[in-house]
GUMI-694230 format. One record per residue: residue in three letters; x, y, z of N, C-alpha, C in turn. Coordinates in pm, 1 decimal, padded with zeros to 6 digits. Layout:
REM residues N
+-----+----------+----------+----------+----------+----------+----------+----------+----------+----------+
!  aa !      n_X !      n_Y !      n_Z !     ca_X !     ca_Y !     ca_Z !      c_X !      c_Y !      c_Z !
+-----+----------+----------+----------+----------+----------+----------+----------+----------+----------+
! ALA !        X !        Y !        Z !        X !        Y !        Z !        X !        Y !        Z !
...
+-----+----------+----------+----------+----------+----------+----------+----------+----------+----------+
This chain:
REM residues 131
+-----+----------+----------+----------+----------+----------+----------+----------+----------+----------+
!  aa !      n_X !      n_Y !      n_Z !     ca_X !     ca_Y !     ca_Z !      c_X !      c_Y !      c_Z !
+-----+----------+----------+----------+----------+----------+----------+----------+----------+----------+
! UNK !  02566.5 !  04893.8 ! -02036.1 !  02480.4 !  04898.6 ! -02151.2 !  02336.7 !  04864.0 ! -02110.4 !
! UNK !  02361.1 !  04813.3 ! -02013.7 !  02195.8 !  04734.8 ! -01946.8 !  02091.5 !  04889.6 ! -01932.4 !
! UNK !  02171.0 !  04950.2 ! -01858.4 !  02120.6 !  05053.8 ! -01829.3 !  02053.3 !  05149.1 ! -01907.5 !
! UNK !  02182.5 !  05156.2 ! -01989.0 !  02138.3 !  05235.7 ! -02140.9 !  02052.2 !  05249.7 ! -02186.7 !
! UNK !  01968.2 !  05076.6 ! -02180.3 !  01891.6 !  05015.7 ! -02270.9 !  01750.8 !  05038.0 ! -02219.5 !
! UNK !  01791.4 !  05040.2 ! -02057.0 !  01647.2 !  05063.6 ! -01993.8 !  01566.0 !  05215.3 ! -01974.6 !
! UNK !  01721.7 !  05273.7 ! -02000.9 !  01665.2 !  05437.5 ! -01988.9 !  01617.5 !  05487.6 ! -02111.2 !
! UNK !  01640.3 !  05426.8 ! -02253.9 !  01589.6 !  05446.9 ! -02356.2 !  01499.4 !  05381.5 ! -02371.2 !
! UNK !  01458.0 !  05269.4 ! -02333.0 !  01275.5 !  05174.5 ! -02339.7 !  01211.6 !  05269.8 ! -02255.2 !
! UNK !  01239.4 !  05316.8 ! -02150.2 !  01166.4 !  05394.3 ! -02066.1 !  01133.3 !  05555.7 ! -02142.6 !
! UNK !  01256.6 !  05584.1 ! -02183.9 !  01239.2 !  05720.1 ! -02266.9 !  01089.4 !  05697.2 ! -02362.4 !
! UNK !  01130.0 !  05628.9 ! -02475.5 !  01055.7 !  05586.8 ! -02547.4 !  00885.3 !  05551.2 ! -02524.2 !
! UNK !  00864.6 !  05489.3 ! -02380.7 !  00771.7 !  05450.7 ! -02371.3 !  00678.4 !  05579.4 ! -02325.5 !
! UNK !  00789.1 !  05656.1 ! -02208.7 !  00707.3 !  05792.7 ! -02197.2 !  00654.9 !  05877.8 ! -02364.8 !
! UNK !  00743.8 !  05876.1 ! -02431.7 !  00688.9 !  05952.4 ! -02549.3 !  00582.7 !  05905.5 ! -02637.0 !
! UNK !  00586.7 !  05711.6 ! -02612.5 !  00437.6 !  05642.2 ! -02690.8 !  00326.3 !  05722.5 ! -02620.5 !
! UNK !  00358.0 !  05718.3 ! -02503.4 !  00233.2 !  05756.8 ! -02406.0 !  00199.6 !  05880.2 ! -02413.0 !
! UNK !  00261.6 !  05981.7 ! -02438.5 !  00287.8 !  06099.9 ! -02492.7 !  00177.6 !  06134.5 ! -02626.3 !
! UNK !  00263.6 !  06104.5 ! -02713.2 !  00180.8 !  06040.6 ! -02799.9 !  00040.6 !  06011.6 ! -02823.6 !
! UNK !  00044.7 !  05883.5 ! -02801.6 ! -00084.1 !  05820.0 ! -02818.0 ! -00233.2 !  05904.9 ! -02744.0 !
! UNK ! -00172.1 !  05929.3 ! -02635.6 ! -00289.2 !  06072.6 ! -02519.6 ! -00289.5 !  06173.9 ! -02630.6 !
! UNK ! -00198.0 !  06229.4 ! -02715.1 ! -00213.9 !  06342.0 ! -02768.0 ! -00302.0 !  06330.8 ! -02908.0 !
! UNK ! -00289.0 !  06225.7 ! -02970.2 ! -00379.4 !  06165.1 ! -03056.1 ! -00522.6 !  06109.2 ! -03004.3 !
! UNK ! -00562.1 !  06024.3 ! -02872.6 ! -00644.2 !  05978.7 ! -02851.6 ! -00754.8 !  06111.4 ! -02767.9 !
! UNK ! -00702.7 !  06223.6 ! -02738.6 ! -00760.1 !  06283.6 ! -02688.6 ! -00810.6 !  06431.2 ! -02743.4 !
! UNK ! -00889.4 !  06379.0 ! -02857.9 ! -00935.1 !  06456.8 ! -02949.8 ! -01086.8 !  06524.0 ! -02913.9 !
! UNK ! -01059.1 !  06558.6 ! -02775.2 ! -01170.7 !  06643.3 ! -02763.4 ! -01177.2 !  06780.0 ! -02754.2 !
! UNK ! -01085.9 !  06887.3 ! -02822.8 ! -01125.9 !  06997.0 ! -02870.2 ! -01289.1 !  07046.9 ! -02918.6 !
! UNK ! -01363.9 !  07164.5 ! -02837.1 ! -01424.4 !  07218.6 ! -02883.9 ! -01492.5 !  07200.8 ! -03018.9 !
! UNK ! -01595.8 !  07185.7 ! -03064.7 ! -01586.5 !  07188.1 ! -03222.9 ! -01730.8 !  07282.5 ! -03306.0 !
! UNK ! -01705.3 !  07385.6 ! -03356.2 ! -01815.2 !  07485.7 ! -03395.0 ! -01908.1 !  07438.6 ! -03489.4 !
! UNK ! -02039.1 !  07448.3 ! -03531.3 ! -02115.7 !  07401.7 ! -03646.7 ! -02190.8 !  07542.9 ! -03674.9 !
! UNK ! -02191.1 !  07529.1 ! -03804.2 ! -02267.9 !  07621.3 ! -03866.1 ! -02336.2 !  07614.3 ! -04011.8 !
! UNK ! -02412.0 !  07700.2 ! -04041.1 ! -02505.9 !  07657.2 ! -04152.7 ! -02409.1 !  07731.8 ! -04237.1 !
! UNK ! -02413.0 !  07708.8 ! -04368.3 ! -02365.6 !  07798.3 ! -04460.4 ! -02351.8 !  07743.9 ! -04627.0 !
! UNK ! -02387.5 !  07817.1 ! -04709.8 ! -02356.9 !  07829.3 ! -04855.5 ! -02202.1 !  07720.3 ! -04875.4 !
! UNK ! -02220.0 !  07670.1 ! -05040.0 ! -02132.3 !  07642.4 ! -05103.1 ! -01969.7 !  07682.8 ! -05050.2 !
! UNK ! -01988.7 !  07856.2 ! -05047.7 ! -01851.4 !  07866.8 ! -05065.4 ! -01822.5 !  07942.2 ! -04937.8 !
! UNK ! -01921.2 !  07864.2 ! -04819.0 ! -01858.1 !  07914.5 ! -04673.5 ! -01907.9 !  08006.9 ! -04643.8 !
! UNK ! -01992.6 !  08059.9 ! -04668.9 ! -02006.5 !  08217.0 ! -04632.5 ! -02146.4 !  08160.2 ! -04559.0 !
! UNK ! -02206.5 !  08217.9 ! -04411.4 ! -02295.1 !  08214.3 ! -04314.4 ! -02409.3 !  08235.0 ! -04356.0 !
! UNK ! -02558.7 !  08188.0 ! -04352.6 ! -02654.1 !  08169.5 ! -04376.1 ! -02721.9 !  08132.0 ! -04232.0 !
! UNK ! -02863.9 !  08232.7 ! -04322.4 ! -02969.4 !  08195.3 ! -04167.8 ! -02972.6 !  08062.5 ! -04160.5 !
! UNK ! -02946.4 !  08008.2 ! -04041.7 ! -02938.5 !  07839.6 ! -03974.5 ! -03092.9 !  07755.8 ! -04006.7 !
! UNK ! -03211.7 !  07827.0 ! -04068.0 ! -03272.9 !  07790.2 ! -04093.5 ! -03351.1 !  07736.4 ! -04237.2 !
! UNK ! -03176.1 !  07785.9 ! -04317.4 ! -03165.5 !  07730.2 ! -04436.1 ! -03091.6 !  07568.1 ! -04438.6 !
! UNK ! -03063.5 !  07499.6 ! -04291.2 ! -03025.8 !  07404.1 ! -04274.2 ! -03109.9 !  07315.6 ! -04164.4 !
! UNK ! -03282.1 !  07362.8 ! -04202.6 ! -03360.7 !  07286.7 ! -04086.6 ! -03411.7 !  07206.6 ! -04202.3 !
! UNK ! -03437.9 !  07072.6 ! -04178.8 ! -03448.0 !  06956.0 ! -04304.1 ! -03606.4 !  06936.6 ! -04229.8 !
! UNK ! -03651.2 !  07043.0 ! -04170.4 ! -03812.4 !  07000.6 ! -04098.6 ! -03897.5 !  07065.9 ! -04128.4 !
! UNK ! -03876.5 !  07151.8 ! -04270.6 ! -03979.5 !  07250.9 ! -04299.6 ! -04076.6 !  07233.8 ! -04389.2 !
! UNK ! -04038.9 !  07101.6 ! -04472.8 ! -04154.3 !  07070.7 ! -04586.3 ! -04091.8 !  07071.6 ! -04709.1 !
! UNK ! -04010.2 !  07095.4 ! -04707.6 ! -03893.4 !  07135.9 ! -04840.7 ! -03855.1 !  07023.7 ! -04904.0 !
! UNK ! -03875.9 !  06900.0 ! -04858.0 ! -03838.5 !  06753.1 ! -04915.2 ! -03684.4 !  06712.3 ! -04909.6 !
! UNK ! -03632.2 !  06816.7 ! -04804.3 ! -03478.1 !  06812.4 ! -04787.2 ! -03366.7 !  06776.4 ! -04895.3 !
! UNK ! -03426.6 !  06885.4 ! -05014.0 ! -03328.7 !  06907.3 ! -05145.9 ! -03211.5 !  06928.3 ! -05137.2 !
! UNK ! -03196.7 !  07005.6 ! -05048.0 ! -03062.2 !  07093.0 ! -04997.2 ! -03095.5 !  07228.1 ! -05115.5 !
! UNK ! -03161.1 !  07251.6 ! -05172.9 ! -03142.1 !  07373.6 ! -05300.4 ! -03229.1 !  07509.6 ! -05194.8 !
! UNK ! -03229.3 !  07540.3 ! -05112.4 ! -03327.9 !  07624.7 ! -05086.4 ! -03300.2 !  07746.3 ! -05121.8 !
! UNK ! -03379.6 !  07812.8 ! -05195.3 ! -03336.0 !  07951.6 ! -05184.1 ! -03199.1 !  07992.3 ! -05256.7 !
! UNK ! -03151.1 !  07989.8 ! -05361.8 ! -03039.0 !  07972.3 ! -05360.8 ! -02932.2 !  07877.4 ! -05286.6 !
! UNK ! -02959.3 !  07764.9 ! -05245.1 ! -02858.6 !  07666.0 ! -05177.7 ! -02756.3 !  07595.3 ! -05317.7 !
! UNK ! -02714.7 !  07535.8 ! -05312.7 ! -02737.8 !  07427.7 ! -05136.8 ! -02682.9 !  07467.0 ! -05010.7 !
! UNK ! -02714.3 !  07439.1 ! -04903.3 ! -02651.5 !  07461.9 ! -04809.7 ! -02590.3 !  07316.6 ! -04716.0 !
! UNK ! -02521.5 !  07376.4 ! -04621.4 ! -02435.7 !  07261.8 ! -04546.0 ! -02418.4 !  07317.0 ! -04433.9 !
! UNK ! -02372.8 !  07149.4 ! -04369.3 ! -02341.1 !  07231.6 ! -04213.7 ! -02160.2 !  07240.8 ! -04224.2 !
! UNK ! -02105.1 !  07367.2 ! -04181.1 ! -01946.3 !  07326.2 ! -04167.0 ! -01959.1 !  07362.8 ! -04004.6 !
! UNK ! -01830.4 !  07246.2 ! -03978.1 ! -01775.5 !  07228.2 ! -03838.8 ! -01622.9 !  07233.6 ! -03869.2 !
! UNK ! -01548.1 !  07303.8 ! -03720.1 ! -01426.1 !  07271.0 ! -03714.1 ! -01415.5 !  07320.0 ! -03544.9 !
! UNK ! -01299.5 !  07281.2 ! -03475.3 ! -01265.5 !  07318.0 ! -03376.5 ! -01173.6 !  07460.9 ! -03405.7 !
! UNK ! -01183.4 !  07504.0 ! -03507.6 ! -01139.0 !  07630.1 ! -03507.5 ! -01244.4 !  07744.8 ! -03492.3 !
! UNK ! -01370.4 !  07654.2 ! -03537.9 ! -01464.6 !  07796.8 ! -03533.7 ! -01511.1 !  07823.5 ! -03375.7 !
! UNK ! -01534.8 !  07910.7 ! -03392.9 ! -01621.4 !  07943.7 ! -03231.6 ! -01751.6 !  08064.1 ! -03241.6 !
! UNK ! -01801.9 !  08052.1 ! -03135.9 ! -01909.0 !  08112.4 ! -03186.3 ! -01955.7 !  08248.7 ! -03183.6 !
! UNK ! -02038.4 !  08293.8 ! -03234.0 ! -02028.1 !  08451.7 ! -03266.3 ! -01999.2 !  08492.3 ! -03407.6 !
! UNK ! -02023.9 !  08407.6 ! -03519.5 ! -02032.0 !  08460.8 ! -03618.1 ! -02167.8 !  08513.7 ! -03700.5 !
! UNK ! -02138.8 !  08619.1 ! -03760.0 ! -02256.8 !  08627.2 ! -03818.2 ! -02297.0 !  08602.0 ! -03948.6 !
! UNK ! -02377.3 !  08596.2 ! -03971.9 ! -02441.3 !  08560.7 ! -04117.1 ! -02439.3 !  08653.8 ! -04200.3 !
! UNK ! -02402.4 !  08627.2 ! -04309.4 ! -02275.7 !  08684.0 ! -04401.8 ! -02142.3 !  08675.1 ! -04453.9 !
! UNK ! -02153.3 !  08640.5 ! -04305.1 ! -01948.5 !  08627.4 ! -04306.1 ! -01907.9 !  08509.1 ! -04327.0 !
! UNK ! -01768.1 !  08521.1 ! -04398.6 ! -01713.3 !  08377.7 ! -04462.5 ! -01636.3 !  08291.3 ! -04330.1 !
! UNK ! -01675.8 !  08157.5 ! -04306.4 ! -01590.2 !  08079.9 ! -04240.2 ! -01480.1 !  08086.9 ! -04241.6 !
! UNK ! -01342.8 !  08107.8 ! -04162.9 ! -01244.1 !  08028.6 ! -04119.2 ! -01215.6 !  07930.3 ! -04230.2 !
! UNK ! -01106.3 !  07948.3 ! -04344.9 ! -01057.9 !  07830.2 ! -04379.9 ! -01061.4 !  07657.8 ! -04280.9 !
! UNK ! -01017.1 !  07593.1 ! -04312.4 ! -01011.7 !  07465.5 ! -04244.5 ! -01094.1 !  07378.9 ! -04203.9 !
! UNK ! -01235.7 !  07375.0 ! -04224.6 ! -01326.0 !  07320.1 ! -04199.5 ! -01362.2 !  07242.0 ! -04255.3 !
! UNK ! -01413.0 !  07110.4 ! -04260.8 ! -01537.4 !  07046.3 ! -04325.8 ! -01669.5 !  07060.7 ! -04353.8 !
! UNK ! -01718.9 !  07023.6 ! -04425.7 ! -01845.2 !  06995.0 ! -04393.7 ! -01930.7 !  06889.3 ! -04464.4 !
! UNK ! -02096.6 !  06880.9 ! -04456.7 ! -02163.1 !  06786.9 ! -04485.2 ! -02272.9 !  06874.3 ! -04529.8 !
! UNK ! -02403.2 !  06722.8 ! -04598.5 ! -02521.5 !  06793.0 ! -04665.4 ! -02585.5 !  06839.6 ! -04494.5 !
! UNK ! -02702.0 !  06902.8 ! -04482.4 ! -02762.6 !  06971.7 ! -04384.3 ! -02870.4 !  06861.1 ! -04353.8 !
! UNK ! -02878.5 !  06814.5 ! -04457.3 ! -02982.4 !  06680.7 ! -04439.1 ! -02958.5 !  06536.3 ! -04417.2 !
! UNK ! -02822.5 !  06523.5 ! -04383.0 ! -02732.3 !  06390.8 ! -04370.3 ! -02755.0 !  06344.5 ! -04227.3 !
! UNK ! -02838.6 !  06300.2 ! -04191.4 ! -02868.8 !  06242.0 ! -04047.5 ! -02801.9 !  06193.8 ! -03989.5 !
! UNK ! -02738.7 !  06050.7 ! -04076.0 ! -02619.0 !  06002.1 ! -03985.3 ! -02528.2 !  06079.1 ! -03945.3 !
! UNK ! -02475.0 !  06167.0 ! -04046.4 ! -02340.3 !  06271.8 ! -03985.1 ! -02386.7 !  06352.0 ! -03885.5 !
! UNK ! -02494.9 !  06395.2 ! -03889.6 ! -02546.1 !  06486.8 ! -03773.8 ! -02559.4 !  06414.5 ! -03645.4 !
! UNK ! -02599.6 !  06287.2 ! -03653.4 ! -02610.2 !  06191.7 ! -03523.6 ! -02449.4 !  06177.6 ! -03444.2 !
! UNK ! -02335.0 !  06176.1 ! -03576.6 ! -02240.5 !  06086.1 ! -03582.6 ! -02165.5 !  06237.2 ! -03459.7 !
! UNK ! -02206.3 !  06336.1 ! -03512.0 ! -02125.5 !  06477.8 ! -03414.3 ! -02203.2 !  06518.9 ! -03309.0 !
! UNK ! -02289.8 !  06475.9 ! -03256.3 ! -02368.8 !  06452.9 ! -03121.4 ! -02514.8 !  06606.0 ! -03179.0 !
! UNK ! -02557.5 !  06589.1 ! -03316.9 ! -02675.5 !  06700.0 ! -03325.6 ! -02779.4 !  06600.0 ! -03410.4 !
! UNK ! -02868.1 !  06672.7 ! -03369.7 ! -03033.3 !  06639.0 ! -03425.7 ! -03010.7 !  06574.6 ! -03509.7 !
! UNK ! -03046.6 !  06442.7 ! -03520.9 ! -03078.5 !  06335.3 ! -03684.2 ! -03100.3 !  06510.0 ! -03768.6 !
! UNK ! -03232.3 !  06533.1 ! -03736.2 ! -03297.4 !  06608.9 ! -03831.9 ! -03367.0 !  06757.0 ! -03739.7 !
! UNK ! -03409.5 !  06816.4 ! -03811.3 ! -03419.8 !  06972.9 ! -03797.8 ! -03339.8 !  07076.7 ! -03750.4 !
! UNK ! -03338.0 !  07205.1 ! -03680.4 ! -03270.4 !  07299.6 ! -03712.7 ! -03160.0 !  07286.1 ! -03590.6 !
! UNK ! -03038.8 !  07345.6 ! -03625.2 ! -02904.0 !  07339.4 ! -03580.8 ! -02874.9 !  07494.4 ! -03582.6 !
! UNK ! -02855.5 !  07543.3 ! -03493.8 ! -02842.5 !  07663.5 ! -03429.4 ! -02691.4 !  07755.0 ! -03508.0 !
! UNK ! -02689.2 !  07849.2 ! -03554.0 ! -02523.5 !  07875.8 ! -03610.1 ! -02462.8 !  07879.3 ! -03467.8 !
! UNK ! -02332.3 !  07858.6 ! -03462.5 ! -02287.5 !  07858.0 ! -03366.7 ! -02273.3 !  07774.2 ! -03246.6 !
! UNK ! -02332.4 !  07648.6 ! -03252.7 ! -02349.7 !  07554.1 ! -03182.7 ! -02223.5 !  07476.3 ! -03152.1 !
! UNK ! -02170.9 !  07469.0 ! -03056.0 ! -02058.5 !  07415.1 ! -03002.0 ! -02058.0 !  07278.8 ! -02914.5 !
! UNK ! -01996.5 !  07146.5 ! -02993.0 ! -01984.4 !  07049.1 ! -02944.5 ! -01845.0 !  07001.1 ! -02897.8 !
! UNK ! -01840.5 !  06930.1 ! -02739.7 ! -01762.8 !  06894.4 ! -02752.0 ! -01712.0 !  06716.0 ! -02736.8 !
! UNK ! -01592.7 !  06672.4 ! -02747.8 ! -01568.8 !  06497.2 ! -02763.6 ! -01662.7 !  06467.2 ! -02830.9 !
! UNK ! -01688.8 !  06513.4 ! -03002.3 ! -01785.7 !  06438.5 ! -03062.5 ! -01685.8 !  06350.1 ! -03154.7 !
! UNK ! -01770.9 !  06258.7 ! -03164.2 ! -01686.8 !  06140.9 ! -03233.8 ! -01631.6 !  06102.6 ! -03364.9 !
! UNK ! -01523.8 !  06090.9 ! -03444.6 ! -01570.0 !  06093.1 ! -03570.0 ! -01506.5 !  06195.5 ! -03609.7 !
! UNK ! -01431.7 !  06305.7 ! -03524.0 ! -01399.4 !  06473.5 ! -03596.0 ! -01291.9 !  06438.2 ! -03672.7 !
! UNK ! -01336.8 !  06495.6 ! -03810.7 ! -01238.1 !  06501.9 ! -03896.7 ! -01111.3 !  06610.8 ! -03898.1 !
! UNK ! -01126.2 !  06725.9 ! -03876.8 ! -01046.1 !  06797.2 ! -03937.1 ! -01064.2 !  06916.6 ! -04053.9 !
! UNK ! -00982.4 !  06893.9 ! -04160.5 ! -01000.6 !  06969.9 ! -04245.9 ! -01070.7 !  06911.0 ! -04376.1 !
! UNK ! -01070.2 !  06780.9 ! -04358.6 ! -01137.8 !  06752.5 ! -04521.0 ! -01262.5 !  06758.3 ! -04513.1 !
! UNK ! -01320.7 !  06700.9 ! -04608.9 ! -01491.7 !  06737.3 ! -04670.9 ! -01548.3 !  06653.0 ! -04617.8 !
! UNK ! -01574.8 !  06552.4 ! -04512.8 ! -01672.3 !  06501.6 ! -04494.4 ! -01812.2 !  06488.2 ! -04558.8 !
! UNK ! -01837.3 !  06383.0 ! -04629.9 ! -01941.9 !  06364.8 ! -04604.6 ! -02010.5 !  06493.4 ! -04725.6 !
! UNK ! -01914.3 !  06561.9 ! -04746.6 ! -01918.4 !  06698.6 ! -04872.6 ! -02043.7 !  06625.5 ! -04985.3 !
! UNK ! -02077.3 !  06704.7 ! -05036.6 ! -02144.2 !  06662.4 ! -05138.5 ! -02168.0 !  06776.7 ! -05245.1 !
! UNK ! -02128.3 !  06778.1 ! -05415.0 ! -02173.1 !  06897.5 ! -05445.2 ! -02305.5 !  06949.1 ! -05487.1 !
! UNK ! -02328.4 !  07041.3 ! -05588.9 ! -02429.6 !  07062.6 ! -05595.4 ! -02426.9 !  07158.9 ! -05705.6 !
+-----+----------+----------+----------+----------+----------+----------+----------+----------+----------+
């Protein structure tokens, strides 16, 4: 039974370790992009908070936001609707922009690909705000 006991602590411990690497190592790729309410791609320069605009978020028909996910990648164009699964934030939220390794403030490129940024959520709203 000794044995038993050690080949299953050992089992076990390989799979914490397993595990825990597969959770702690959340550095997937992760896409950012500018875009409208309901996801759909916008010139990236409807998400530069450096133009004089008083960083309303309303520009032009806005608001706009940045969405990120490690699903997006880059090469989309403007127009086109995001990839379900994403989050996102206001375009003018500094900390969040600091918090995913981009500019406190001004323009964020569509398509901009970060990676091991800290903080990645996933699929919920981060940081969402409506409008």
């Amino acid at each position: 039974m000794s044995s038993r006991s050690v080949s299953l602590t050992s089992t076990f411990l390989l799979l914490a370790a397993g595990g825990a690497a597969a959770c702690g190592n959340d550095s997937s790729p992760e896409g950012f992009y500018c875009a409208d309410e309901n996801g759909v791609i916008v010139d990236e320069d409807n998400c530069d908070d450096n133009d004089g605009s008083g960083g309303s978020g309303h520009r032009s028909g806005g608001p706009y936001y940045i969405y990120h996910s490690p699903k997006y990648r880059s090469g989309y164009a403007v127009g086109s609707k995001l990839p379900d699964g994403g989050a996102r934030f206001s375009y003018n939220d500094s900390a969040t922009r600091s918090m995913y390794g981009l500019p406190s403030t001004g323009r964020v490129g569509n398509g901009t690909v970060k990676s091991g940024v800290v903080g990645k959520g996933g699929s919920g709203g981060h940081g969402s705000s409506g409008g």
